[in-house]
N, C-alpha and C positions, 0 to 999 in steps of 0.2 A: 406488327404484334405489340401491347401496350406492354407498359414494363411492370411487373410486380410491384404491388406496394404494402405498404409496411404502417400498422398504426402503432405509435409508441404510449403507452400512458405510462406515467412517472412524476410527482410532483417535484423531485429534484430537477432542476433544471440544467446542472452539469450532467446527469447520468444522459438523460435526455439528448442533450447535444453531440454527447460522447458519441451515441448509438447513430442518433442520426448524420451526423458526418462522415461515416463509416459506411454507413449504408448509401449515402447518395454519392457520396464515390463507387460505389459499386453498381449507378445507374438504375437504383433503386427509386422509387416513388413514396414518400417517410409524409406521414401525419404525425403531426404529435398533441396530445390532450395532458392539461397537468393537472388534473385531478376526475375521479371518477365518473362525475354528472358528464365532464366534458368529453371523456372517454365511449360513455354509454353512445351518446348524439351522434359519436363523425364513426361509432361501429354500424347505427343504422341506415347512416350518411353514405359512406364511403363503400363500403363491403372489401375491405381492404383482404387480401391475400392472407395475409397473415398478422398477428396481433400479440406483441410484446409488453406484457403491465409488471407492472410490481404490485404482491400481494394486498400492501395496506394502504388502501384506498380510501380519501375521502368518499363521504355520502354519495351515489351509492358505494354500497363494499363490492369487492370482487365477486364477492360468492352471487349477489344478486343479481348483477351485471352480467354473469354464468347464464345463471338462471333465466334469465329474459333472453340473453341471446338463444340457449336451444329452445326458447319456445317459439322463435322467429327463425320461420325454413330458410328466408334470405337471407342469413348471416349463421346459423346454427352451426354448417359446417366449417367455418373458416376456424383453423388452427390457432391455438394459444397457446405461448411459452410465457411461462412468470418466474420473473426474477428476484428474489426476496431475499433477508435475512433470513436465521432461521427459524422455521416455524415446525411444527409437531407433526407428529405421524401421522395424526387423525385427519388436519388439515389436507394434507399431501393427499391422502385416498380420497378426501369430500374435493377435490382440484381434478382428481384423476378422474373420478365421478361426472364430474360436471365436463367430461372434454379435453382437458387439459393434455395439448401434448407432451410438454417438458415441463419441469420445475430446476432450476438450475439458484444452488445454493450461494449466496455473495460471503465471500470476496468471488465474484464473478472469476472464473477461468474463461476470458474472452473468447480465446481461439477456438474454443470449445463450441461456444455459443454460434460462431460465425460457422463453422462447421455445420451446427445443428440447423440452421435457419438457410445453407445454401441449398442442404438435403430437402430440405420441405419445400422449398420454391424451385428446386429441378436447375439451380444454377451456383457459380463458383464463387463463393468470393474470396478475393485473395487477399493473402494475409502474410504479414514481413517474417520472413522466419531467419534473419539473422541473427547468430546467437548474441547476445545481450543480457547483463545485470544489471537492472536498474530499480531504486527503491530510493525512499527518504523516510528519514528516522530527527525525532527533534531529540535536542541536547543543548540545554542554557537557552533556550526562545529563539536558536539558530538551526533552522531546516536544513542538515544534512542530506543530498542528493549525491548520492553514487552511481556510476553505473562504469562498467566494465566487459570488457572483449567485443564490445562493437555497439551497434546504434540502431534501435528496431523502433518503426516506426508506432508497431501498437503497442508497445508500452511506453512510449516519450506519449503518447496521445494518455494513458492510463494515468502516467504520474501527474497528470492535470487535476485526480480527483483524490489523487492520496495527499498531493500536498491541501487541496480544500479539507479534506477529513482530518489535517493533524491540524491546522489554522484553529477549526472548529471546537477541534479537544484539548488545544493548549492555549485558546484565546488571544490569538495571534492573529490582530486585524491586520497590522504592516511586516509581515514575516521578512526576517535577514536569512539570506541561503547560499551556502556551500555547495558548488557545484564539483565533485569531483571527481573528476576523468583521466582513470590511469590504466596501465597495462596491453594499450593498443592506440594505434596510428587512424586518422582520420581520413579520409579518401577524398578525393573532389568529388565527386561521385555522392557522399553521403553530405555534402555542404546540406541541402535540402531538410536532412534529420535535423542536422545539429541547431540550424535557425527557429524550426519547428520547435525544439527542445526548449530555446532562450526566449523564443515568444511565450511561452507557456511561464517560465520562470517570471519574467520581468511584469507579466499581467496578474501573477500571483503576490509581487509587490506594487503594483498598483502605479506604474512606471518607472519607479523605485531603482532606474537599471543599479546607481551606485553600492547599491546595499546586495549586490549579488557580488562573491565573488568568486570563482573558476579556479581551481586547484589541478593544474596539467604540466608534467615535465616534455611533454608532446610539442613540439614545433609545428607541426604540421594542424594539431587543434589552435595552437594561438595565433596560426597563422589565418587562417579561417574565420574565428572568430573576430580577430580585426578589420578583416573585410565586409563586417557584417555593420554597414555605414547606420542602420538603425537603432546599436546598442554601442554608442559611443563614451556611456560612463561605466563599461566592465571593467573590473580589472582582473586580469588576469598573472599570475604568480605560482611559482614551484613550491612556496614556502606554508605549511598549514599552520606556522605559527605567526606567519603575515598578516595572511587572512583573516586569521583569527583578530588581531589587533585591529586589522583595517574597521571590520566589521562593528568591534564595540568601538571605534572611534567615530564610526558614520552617526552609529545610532544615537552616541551622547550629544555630538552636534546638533542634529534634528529633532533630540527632546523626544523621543522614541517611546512610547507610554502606548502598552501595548490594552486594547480592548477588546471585551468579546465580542463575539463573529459567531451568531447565531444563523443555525441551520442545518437542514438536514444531511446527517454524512449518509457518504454511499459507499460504502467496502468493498476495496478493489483488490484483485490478489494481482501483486507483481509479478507472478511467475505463472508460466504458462504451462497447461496440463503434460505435457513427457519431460517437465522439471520438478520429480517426484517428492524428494527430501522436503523442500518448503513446503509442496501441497500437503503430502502425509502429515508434516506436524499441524499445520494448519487444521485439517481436516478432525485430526485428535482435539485441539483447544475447541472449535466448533458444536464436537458432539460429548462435551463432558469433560474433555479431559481426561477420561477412565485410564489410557494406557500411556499419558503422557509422561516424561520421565525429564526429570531435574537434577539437576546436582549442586549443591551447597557447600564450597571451599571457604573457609570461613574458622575463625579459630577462639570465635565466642558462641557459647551456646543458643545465647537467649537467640541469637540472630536464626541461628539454625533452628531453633522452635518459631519462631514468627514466620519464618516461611514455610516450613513444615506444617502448623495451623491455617495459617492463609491458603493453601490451596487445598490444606483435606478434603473440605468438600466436595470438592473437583472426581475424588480419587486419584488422583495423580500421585506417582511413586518419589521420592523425593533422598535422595544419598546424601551422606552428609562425611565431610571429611574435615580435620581440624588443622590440616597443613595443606601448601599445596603439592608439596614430594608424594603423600599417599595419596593424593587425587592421580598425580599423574603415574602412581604405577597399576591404578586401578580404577582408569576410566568405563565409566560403564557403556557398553556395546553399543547403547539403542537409548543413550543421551538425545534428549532434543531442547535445554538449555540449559548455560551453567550460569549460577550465579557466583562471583569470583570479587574476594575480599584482595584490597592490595596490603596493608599492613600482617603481615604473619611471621613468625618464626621461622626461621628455619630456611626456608623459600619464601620469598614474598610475591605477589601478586604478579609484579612486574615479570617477576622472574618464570614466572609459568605462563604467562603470555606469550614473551618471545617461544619457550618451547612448545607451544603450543602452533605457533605461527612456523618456527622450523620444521613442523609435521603435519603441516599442511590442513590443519584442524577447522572445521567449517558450523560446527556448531555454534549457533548466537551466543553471545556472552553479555552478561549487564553484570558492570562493576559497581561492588560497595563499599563504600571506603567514608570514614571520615575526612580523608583526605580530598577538598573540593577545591584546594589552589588550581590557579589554570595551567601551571606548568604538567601535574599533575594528570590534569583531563586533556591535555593536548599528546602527553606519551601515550597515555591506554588508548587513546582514540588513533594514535601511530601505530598502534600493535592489532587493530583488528577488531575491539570492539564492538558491541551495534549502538549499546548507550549504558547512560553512566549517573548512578543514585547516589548522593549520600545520605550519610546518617545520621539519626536516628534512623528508621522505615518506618515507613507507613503504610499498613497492608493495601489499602486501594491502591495508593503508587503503584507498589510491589504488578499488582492484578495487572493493570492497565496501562505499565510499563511493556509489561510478557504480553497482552495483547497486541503495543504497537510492534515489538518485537517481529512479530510474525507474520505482520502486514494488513492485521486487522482490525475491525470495527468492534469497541467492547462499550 
């Protein structure tokens, strides 16, 4: 029996790869077209099983490319799923119109996708469901990568395209990147992940191993990791204010001048669909912002009206408190981020951190502070942080700060 196949059209050539490596491990049969003329050709070529594009399409456009296909009985029926930022309602029904089985909104919910696409070929594909945190946020032109409670494969494959999306947005051609791995033990058994993980890092600096460095009090990860005889200039260290020094010490040696890195981002969401908190807020900045909710600790006005203006138009509901004691005796229920001054009276910043980290507090934080010494950004980033502004602001900062925030493309 011949195996299913799959045509991908996507001018990204990471989204591309992503999909198709995925799929041909799963014994899949993967065409891939990078742009829409190319696309048209291998749908009347191939008559492929099924057909994965992204909305915006060079010449031809999707919609035409629709078009011609159901006027053509040998390809008409074949199913399409489109993958897109967000597009409009009108779109969506002129897609649903034309055929379209799915429309799945990016930051892509992968597992979701792989779900939708084994139902429609009558087959499984499997998918790592180890539980796992894993995400990268920039702070000072250094790629913060986190991950925590274990090591899953589809999203060590994911964070290949978040770190190309923040390269993109913070013009980061030689990125330096923090890899930090805490709160669980590595396995022999997951050696496989974790290599996976540091190939992706080390081709993201462009073999750059030295400018990566590993943040693990884990014996068991640094144990691994040094047997890993292909990344022989890691270093690995307990200390994140090591790292820290190591890293701007690498890059002033090397004359480190960092340049734009043009191309297309593709928005991937870290978290996978029954990881509700990040998709919900997520899903609120996506479609407006209408029910989003802020909080502003801050003990200067003007700051609480720049943020306050800066998202009106969103509709976004925005609290504002002038210390951080009456923040924390009235945090708001259905907070999805705080924005948190460290300089205040009374309680200072520092000091609502920690209590906020003794109670186990999970909503993003991005700190503002005139305060941009590095001793400074090396504590709030030891308290739990996700990133870190100073001041003056500046409302687009502000915007497409809170986008990366939440693991998105703005």
């Amino acid at each position: 029996m011949a195996k299913p196949s799959i045509l991908i059209i996507d001018d990204s050539a990471l989204f591309r790869d992503f999909l198709a490596n995925k799929l041909k491990a799963s014994h899949l049969v993967v065409i891939v077209a990078n742009n829409g003329a190319d696309g048209a050709k291998k749908i009347s070529h191939y008559h492929p099983d099924l057909i994965i594009t992204d909305y915006y399409l060079s010449e031809p456009s999707l919609v035409e490319i629709l078009q011609s296909k159901r006027r053509d009985p040998s390809v008409a029926a074949i199913p399409v799923v489109v993958c897109t930022s967000r597009i409009g309602r009108a779109k969506i029904v002129e897609l649903a119109e034309l055929g379209v089985s799915k429309v799945f909104i990016k930051p892509l919910q992968v597992d979701q996708l792989w779900q939708f696409v084994g139902k429609k070929l009558g087959l499984t594909i499997p998918i790592d469901e180890t539980p796992c945190i894993l995400d990268a946020q920039v702070n000072d032109n250094v790629i913060f990568v986190e991950t925590a409670m274990g090591l899953n494969l589809e999203k060590i494959n994911l964070i290949q395209l978040k770190i190309a999306e923040l390269m993109g947005l913070h013009n980061l051609a030689f990125p330096k990147i923090l890899l930090m791995l805490s709160g669980f033990e590595v396995k022999e058994a997951d050696a496989p992940k974790l290599r996976r993980l540091m190939e992706i890092l080390v081709g993201s600096t462009q073999g750059r191993g030295k400018w990566i460095k590993v943040l693990t009090q884990s014996k068991s990860v640094e144990r691994l990791l040094r047997g890993f005889r292909e990344f022989p200039e890691l270093t690995i260290t307990p200390s994140l204010e090591k790292a820290m020094d190591e890293l701007a010490e690498t890059a002033n040696l090397e004359g480190f001048v960092s340049e734009p890195k043009v191309g297309k981002a593709t928005s991937m969401q870290m978290r996978f669909g029954n990881e509700t908190a990040l998709q919900a807020l997520t899903n609120r900045m996506h479609t407006g912002g209408t029910d989003l909710h802020l909080a502003v600790v801050d003990d200067d006005f003007i700051v609480q009206e720049i943020i306050k203006s800066t998202f009106a138009a969103s509709g976004a509901t925005v609290s504002t408190f002038d210390d951080g004691a009456s923040f924390l005796e009235a945090i708001p229920p259905e907070l999805d981020i705080l924005f948190l001054d460290l300089m205040m009276p009374q309680m200072n910043g520092f000091e609502v951190l920690e209590k906020l980290q003794s109670q186990g507090f999970a909503v993003p934080i991005i700190v503002l502070s005139a305060l941009s010494g590095r001793e400074n950004v090396l504590q709030a980033m030891g308290l739990g942080i996700s990133t870190y502004m100073t001041k003056p602001l500046n409302p687009d900062e502000l915007v497409r700060k809170t986008f990366e925030v939440v693991g998105s493309h703005f």
